[in-house]
C-alpha positions as CSV (number, residue, x, y, z in Angstrom):
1,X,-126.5,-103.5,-211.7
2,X,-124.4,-100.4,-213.0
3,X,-121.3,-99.3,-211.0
4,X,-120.7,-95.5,-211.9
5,X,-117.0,-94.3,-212.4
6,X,-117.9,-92.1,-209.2
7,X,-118.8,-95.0,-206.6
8,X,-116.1,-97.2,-208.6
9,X,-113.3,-94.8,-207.4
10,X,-115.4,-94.3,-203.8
11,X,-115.0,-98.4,-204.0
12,X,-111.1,-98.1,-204.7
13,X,-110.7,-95.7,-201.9
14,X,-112.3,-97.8,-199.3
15,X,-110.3,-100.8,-200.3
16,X,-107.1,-98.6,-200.1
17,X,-107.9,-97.0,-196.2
18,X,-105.2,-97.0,-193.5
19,X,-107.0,-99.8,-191.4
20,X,-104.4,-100.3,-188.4
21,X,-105.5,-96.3,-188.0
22,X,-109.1,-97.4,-187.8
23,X,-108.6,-100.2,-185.9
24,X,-106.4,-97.8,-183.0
25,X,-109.3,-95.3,-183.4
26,X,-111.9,-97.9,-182.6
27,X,-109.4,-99.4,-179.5
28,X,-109.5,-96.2,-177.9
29,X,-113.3,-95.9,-178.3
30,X,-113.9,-99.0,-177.2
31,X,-111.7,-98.2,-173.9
32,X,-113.7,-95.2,-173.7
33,X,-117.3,-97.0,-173.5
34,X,-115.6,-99.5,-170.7
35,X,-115.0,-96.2,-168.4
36,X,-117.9,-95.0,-169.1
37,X,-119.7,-97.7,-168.3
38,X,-117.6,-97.9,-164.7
39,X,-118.4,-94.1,-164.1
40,X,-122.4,-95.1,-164.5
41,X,-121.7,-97.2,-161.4
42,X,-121.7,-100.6,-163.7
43,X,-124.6,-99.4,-166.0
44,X,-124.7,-98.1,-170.0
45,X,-126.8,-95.1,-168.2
46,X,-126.5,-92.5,-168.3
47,X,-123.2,-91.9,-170.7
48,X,-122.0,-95.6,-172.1
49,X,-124.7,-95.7,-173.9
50,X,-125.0,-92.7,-176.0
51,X,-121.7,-92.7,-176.5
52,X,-121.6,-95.8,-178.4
53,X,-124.4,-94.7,-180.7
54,X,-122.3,-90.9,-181.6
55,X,-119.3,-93.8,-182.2
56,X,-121.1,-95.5,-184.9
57,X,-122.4,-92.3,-186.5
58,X,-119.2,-91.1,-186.5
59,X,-117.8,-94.3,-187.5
60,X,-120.4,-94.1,-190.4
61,X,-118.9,-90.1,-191.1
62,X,-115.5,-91.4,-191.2
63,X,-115.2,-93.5,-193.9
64,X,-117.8,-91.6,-195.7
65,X,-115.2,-88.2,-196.1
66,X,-112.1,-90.4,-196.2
67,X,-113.4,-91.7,-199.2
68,X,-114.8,-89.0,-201.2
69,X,-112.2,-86.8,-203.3
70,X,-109.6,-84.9,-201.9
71,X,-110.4,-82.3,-204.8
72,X,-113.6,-81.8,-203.2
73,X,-112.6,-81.1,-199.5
74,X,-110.0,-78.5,-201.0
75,X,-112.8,-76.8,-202.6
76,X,-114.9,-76.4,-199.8
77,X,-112.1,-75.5,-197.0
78,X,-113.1,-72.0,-196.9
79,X,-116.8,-72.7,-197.0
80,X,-116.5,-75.3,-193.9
81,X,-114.5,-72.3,-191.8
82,X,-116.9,-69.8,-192.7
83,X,-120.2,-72.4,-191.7
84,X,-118.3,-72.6,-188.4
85,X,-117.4,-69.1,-188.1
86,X,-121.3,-68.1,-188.6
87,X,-121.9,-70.9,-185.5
88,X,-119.5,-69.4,-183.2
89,X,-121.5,-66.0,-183.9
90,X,-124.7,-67.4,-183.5
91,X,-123.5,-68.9,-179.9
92,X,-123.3,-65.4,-178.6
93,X,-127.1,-64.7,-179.7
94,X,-128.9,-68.1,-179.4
95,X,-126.4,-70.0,-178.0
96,X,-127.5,-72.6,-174.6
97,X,-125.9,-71.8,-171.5
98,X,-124.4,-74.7,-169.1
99,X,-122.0,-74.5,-166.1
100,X,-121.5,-71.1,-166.4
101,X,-120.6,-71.3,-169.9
102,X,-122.4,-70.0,-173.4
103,X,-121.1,-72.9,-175.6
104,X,-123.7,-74.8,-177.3
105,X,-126.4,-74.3,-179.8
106,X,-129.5,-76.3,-180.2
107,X,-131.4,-77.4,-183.2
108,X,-133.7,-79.6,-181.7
109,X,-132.6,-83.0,-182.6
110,X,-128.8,-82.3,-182.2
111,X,-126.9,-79.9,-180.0
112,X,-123.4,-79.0,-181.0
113,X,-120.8,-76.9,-180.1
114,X,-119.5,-74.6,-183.0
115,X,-115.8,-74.5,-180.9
116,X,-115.4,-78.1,-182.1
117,X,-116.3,-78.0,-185.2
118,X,-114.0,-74.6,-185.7
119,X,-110.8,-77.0,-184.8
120,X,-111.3,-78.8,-187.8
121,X,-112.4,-75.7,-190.1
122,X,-109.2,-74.0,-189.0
123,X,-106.8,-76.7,-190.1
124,X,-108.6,-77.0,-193.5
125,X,-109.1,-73.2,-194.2
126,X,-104.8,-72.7,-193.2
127,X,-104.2,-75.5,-195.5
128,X,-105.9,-74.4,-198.3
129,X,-104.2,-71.1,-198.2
130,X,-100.9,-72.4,-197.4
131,X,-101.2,-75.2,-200.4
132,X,-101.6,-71.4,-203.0
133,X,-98.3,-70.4,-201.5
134,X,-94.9,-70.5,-202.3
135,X,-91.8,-70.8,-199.9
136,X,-91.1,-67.3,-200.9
137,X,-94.9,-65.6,-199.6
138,X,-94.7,-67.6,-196.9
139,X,-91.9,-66.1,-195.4
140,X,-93.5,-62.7,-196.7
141,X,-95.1,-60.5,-193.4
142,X,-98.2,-59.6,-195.8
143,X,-99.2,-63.1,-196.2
144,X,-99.4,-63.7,-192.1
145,X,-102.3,-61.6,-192.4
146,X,-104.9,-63.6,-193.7
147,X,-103.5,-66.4,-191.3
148,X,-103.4,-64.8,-188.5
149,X,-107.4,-63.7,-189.0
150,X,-107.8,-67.3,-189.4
151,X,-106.6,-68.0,-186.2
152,X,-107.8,-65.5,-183.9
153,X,-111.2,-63.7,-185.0
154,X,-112.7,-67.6,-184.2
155,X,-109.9,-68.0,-180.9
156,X,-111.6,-64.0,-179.7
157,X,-114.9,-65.6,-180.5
158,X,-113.9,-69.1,-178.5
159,X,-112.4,-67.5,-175.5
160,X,-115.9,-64.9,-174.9
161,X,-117.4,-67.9,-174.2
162,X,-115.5,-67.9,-172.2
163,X,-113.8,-71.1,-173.3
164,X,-110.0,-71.1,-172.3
165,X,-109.2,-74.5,-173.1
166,X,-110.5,-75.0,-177.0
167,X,-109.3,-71.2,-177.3
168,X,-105.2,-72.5,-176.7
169,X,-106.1,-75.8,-178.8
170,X,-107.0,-73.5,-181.6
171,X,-104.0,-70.8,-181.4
172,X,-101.6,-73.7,-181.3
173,X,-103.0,-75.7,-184.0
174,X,-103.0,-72.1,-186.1
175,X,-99.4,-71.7,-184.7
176,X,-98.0,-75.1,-185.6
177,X,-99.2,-75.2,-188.8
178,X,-97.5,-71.7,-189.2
179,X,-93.9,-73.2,-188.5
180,X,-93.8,-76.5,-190.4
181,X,-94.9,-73.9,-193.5
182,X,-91.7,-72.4,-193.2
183,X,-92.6,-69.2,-191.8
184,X,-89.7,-67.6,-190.5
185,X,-88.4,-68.1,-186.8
186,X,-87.9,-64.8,-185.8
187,X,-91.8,-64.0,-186.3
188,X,-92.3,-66.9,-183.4
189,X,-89.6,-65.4,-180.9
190,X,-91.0,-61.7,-181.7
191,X,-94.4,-62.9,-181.0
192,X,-93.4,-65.2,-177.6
193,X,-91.5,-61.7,-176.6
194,X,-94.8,-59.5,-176.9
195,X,-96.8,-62.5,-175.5
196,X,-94.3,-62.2,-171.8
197,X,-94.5,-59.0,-171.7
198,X,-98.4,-58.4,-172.1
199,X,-99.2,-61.2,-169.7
200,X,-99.6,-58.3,-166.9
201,X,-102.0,-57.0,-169.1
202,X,-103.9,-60.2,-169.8
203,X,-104.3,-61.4,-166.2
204,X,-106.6,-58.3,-166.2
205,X,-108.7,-59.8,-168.5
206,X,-109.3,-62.8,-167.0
207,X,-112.5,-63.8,-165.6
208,X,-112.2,-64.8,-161.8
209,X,-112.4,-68.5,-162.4
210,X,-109.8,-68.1,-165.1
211,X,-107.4,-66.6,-162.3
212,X,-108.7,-69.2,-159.8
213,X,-107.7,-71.6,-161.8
214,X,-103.8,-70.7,-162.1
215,X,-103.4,-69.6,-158.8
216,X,-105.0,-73.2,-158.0
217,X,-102.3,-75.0,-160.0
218,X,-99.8,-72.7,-158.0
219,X,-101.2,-73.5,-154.9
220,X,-103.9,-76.2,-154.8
221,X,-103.8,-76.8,-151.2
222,X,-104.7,-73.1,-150.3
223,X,-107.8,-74.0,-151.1
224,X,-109.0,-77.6,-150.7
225,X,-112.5,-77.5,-150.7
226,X,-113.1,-75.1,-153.6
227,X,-110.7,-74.7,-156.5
228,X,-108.3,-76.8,-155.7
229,X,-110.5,-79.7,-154.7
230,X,-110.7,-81.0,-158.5
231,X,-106.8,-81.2,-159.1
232,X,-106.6,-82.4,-155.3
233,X,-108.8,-85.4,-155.5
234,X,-107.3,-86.1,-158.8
235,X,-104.0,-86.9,-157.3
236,X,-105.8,-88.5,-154.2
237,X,-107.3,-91.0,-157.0
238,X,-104.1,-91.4,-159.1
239,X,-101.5,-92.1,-156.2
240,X,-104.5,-94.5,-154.6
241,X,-104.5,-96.4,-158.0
242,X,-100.8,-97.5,-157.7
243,X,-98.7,-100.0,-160.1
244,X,-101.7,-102.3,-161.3
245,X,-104.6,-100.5,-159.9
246,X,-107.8,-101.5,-157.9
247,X,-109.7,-103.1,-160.7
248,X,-112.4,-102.4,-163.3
249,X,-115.6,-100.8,-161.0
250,X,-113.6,-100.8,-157.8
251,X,-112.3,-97.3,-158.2
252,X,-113.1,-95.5,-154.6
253,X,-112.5,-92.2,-155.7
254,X,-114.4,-91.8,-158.5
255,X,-117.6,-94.3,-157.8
256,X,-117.8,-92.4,-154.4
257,X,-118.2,-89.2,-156.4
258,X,-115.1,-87.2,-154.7
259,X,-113.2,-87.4,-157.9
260,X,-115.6,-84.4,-160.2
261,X,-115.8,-84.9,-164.2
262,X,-114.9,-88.4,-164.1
263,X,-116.7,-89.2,-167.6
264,X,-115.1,-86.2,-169.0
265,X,-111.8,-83.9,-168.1
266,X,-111.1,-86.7,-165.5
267,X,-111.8,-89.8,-167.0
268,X,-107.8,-90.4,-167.3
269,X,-107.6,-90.2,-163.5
270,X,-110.2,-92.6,-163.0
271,X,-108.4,-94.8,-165.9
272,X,-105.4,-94.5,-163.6
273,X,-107.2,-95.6,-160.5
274,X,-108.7,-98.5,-161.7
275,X,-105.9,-100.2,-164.0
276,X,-102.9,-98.3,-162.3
277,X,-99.4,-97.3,-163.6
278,X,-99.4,-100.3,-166.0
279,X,-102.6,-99.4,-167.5
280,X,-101.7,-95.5,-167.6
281,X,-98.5,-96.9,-169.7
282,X,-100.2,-98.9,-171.8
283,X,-103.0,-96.5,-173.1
284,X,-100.3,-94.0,-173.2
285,X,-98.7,-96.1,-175.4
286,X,-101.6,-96.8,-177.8
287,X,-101.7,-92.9,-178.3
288,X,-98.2,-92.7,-179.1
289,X,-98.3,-95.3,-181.6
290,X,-101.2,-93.3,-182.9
291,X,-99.9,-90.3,-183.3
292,X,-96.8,-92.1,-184.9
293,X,-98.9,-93.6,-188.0
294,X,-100.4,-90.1,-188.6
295,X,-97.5,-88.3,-189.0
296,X,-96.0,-90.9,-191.4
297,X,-99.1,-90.1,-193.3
298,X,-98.3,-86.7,-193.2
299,X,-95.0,-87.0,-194.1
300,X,-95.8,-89.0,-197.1
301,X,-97.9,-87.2,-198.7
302,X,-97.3,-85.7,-201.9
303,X,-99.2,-82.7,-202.1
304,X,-98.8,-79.4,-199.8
305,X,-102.6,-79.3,-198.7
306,X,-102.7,-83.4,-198.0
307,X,-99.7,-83.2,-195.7
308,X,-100.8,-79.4,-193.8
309,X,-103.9,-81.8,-193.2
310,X,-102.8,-84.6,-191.7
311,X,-100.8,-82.5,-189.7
312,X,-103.4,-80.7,-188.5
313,X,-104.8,-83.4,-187.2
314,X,-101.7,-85.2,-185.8
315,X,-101.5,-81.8,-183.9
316,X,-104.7,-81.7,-182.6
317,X,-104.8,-84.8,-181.2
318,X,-101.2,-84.6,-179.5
319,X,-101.8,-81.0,-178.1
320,X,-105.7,-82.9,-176.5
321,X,-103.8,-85.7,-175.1
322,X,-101.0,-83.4,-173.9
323,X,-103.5,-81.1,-171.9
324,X,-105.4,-83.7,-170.5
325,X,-102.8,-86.2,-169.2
326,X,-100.5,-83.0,-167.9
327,X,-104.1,-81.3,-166.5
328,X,-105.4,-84.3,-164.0
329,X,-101.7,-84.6,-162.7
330,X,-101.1,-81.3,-161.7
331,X,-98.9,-80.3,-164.8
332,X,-100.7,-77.6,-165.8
333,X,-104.1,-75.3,-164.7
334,X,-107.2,-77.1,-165.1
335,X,-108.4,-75.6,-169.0
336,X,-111.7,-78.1,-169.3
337,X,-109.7,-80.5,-172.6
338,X,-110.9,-84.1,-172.9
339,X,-109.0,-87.0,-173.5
340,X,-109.5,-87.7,-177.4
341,X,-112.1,-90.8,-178.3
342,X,-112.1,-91.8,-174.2
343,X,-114.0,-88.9,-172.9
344,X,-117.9,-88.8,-173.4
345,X,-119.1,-85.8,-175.6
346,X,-120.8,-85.6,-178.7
347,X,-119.7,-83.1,-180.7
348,X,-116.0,-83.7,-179.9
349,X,-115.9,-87.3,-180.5
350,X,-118.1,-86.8,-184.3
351,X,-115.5,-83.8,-185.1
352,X,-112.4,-86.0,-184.1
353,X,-114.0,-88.6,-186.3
354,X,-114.3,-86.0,-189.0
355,X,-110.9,-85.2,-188.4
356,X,-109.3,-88.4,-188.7
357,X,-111.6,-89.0,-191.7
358,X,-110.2,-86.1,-193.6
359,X,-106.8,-87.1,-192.4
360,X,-107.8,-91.0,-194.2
361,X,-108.6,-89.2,-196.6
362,X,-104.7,-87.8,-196.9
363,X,-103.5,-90.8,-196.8
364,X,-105.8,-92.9,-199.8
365,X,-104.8,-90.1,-201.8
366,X,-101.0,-89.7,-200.5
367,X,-99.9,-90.0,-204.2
368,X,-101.7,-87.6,-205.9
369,X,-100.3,-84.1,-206.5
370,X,-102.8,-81.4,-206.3
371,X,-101.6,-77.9,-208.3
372,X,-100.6,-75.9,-206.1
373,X,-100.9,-72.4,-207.2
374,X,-104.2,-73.0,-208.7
């Protein structure tokens, strides 16, 4: 049997893969299919069950782009963003609606949601233009355009939706990848300034659930049985959880169906109610130590476009655990973020396996230098 130079080096790669990463990834999955199988009522129906099968796939996905050549991913940053960019369009014109919401589009087989797939496109497409750059156009207003157009045309697209949630994950990523490039600090303070001032002007915009929703994080008990009864019964749930909790399948709150979204935006509450304060700490921790070994990744590596990458990534998944954690305690307005690998859904957990592929991928080739004004 002949071994090509090609799946030689694809060999190499895989024996070179950051495998305590892998191994975290898989923890949190695996933590993931337990709720889910507690929120079926004890069964792998209706969500434990599909969700282990878009694991494996994206398992499969995973290694399969951490392992191909950097070169490659590079070349087709811009051609990912504009795939997605072309999705997000067609949402508006074919796109499925659920809950109130024109997210999804189907093919049949598969149904994804473009907004997903953008998160990844966006950090890709800003590192590719940012790796072209030196320290000196960065800090040049004319290059922000092309950037900024990045970042918003697909945020405009996300929020018509409407979307509010994956539209704030996008303009942070976008703006965080902005700042560690250097780009000056008085651009960030100018923009904050124009952001106050035109929040008047914004609230207007918003569509009533939007303003429901902050004025419910204000005030949740001025309106218990409507939109404040998700944030409400989330703290009911978490406080009724206590230091150890009441035990896997004994959670009251959410297997007697007052506690809404449990297999998705809530599935952190019902984490908390069943396992406690000790269990909150302890999967809390896991992420931490996650996101730690990603940014030494990103830190590490050697080339401008590998370590814009892997911190892409690192931010993404901080600013989704972030949201969701701060969201079911009453932090901040429910937005509609899941908690990353725990939460069921199909196209976020294959493009946060993507992501963390890609972000592999940084690290097997941490080493090499990629030319960067080529």
């Amino acid at each position: 049997m002949f071994i090509t130079q090609e799946s030689s080096t694809f060999i190499s790669r895989f024996q070179h893969l950051n495998w305590p990463i892998i191994g975290l990834v898989s923890l949190l999955s695996c933590i993931g299919f337990c709720l889910l199988y507690s929120a079926g009522g004890g069964s792998f129906y209706p969500w434990a069950q599909a969700q282990i099968f878009k694991f494996l796939l994206g398992f499969v996905l995973m290694i399969m782009v951490a392992c191909i050549n950097i070169n490659h991913v590079m070349k087709y940053a811009y051609f990912f963003y504009g795939l997605a960019l072309v999705l997000l369009i067609l949402v508006h014109v074919f796109g499925m609606i659920g809950m109130g919401a024109q997210r999804w589009i189907s093919f049949g087989f598969i149904r994804l949601q473009p907004s997903e797939l953008m998160k990844i496109s966006l950090i890709l497409a800003l590192a590719c233009y940012y790796h072209r750059l030196s320290l000196e156009d960065v800090q040049t207003p004319s290059f922000m355009i092309v950037p900024l157009l990045l970042i918003f045309i697909p945020s405009i697209l996300v929020l018509k939706q409407p979307d509010l949630g994956t539209t704030i994950l996008l303009v942070i990523i976008g703006i965080s990848i902005m700042f560690v490039v250097g780009v000056r600090l008085w651009y960030f303070a100018a923009a904050f300034g124009v952001l106050v001032v035109s929040c008047p002007i914004a609230w207007g915009f918003l569509r009533s659930y939007q303003k429901k929703r902050i004025l419910t994080f204000l005030n949740p008990e001025q309106d218990p049985l409507g939109s404040g009864y998700h944030i409400l019964q989330s703290k009911i749930a978490l406080g009724s959880g206590g230091f150890l909790g009441k035990g896997f399948l004994n959670g009251t709150q959410s297997h007697l169906n007052f506690l809404p979204e449990k297999q998705t935006d809530f599935i952190f509450t019902m984490f908390c109610e069943e396992f406690g304060l000790v269990g909150a700490v302890v999967l809390l921790t896991i992420y931490a130590v996650l996101i730690f070994q990603c940014l030494k990744i990103s830190m590490r590596s050697k080339s401008c476009f590998g370590r814009l990458l892997s911190f892409g990534m690192v931010m993404s998944l901080f600013i989704y655990v972030f949201i969701n954690v701060s969201m079911v305690i009453g932090l901040v307005p429910v937005v509609g973020v899941p908690l990353p690998f725990v939460s069921y859904g199909g196209t976020s957990l294959l493009t946060l396996m993507i992501g963390f592929g890609l972000l592999l991928n940084a690290d097997v080739n941490h080493d090499l230098k990629i030319p960067r004004y080529s």
